[in-house]
C-alpha positions as CSV (number, residue, x, y, z in Angstrom):
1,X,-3.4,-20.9,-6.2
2,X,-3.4,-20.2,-2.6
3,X,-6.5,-18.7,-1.0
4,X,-6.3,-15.8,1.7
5,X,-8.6,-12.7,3.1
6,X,-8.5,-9.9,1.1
7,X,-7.0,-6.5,3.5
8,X,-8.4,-3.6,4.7
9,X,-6.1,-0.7,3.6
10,X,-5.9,0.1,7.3
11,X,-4.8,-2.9,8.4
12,X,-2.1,-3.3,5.4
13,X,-0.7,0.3,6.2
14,X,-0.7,-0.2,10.5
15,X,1.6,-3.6,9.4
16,X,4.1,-1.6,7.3
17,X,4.0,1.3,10.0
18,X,4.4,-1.3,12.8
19,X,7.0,-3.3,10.6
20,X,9.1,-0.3,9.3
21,X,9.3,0.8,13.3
22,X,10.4,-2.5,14.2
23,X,13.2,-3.1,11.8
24,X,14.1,0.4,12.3
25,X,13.0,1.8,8.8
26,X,10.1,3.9,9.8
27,X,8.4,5.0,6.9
28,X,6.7,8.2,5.5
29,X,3.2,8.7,4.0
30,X,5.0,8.9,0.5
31,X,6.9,6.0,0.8
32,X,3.2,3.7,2.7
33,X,1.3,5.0,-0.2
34,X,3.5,3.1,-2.9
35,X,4.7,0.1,-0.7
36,X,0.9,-0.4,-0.7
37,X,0.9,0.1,-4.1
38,X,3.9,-2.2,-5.0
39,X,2.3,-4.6,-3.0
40,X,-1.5,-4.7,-4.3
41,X,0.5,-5.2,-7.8
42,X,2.4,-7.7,-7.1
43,X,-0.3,-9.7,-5.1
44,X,-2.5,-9.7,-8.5
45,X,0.6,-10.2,-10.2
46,X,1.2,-13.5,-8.5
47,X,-2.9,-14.5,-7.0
48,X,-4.6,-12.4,-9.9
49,X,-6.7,-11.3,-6.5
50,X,-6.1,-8.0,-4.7
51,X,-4.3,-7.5,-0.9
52,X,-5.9,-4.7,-0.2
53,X,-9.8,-3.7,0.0
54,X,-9.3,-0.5,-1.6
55,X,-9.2,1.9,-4.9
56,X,-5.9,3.6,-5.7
57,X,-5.9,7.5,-7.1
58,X,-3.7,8.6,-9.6
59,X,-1.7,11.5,-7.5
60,X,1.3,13.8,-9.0
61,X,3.8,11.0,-7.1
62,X,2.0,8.2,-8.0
63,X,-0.2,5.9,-6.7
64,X,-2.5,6.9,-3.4
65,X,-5.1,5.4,-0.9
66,X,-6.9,8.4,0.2
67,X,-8.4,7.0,3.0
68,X,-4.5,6.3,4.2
69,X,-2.5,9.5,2.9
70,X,-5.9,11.0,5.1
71,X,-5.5,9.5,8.5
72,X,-1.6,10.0,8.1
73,X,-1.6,13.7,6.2
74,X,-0.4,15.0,9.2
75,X,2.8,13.6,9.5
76,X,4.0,15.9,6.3
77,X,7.4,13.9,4.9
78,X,8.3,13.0,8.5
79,X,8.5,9.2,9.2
80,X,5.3,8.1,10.8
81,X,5.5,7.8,14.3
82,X,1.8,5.7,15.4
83,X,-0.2,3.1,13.8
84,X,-4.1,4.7,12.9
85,X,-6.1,4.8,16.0
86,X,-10.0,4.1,14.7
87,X,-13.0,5.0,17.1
88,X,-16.7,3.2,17.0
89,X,-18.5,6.9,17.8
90,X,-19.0,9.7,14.9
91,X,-17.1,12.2,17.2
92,X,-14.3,10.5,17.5
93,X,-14.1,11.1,21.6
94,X,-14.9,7.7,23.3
95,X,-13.8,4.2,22.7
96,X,-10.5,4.7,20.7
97,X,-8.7,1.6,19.5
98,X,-5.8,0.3,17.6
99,X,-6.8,-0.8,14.0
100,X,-5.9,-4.5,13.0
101,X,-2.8,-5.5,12.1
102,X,-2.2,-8.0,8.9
103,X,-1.2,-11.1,10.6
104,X,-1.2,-14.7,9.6
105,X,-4.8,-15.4,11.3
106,X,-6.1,-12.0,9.4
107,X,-4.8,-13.4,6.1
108,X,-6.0,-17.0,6.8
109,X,-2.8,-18.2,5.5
110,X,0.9,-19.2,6.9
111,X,2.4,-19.1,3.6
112,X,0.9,-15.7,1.6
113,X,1.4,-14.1,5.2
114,X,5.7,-14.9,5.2
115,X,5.5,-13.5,1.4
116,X,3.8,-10.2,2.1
117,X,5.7,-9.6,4.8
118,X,9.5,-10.5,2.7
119,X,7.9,-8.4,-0.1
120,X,7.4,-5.3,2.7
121,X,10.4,-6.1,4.3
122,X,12.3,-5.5,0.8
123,X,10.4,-2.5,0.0
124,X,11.2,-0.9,3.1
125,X,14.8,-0.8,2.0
126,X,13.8,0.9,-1.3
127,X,14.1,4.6,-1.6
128,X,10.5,6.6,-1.3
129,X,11.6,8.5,-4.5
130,X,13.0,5.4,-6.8
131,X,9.0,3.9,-5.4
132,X,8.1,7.2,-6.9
133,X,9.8,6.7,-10.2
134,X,9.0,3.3,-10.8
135,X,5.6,3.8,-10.5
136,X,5.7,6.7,-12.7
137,X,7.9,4.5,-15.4
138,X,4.4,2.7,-15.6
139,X,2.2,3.7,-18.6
140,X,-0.9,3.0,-16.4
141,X,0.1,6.7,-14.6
142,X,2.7,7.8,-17.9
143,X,-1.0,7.7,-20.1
144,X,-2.5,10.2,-17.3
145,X,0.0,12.5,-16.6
146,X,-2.1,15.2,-18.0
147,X,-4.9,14.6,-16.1
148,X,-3.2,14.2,-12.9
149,X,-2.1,18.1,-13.0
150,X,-5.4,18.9,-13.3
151,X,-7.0,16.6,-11.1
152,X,-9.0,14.6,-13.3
153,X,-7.3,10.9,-13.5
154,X,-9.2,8.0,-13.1
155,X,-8.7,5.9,-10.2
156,X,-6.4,2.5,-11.0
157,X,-8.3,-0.3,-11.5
158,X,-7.1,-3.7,-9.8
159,X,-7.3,-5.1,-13.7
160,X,-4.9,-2.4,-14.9
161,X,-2.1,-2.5,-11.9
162,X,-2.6,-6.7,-12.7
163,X,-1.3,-5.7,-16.5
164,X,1.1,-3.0,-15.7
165,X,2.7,-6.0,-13.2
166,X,3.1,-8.8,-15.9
167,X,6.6,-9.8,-17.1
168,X,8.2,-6.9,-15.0
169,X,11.0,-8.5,-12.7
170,X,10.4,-6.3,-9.4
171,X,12.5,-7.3,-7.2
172,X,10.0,-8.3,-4.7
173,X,7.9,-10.3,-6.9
174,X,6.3,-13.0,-5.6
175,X,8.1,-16.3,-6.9
């Protein structure tokens, strides 16, 4: 089993912004929510240890970081254009700076670094609505459908997206 840092969800969505820009396939906030998702699933899938440092919501087009879909709401459908900017002071005015980037030295290893980038690089060429249907083909979202309209869902836990990943044949799974 190979060891490496667990993500912050900032970090893993600035790569796949930052990515996606550079292999021209800039992404929206729909399609970032479920490439994180797809990849925190596979990740346990293959380590049985999360990616990313964070709890996904169960949303009306599946699954959703709300500290992400927040700092990039404001983008609407449109492809996102920036990385997140963070700042140190409560208001926001001084002392702005990028956010980190996954990177090999961030993820403490060469080889789970190339297969989280291959597995971002192939869901960037994946439709934002067949991420959308896929994830809503799982019964881990299927089972809350009801209380998603209302608001009400649990969030995922890193133990269910683990089960709903076994014995599925994504094409990005890690091998």
């Amino acid at each position: 089993m190979s060891e490496f840092n667990i993500q912050e969800p900032i970090s893993v969505a600035n790569f796949i912004v930052d990515y996606g820009k550079k292999i021209n396939k800039p992404v929206s906030n729909l399609q970032l929510q479920k490439i994180m998702y797809f990849v925190q699933g596979a990740f346990l899938d293959k380590y049985h240890q999360p990616i990313i440092d964070g709890q996904f919501s169960r949303w009306q087009y599946g699954p959703v970081l709300r500290e992400i879909y927040t700092l990039f709401k404001y983008n609407g459908s449109s492809p996102i254009s920036n990385v997140a900017i963070i700042s140190d002071d409560i208001f926001k005015l001084f002392d702005k700076k990028q956010a980190q980037i996954v990177s090999e030295n961030s993820l403490g290893n060469s080889d789970v670094f190339r297969k989280f980038q291959n597995i971002v690089s192939q869901l960037l060429k994946t439709e934002p609505w067949e991420l959308v249907n896929l994830s809503h083909d799982q019964e881990i979202w299927a089972q809350y459908e009801n209380e998603i309209k209302t608001h009400t869902a649990p969030d995922y836990t890193n133990d269910e997206i683990e089960d709903a990943f076994k014995n599925v044949k994504y094409p990005w799974r890690i091998q």
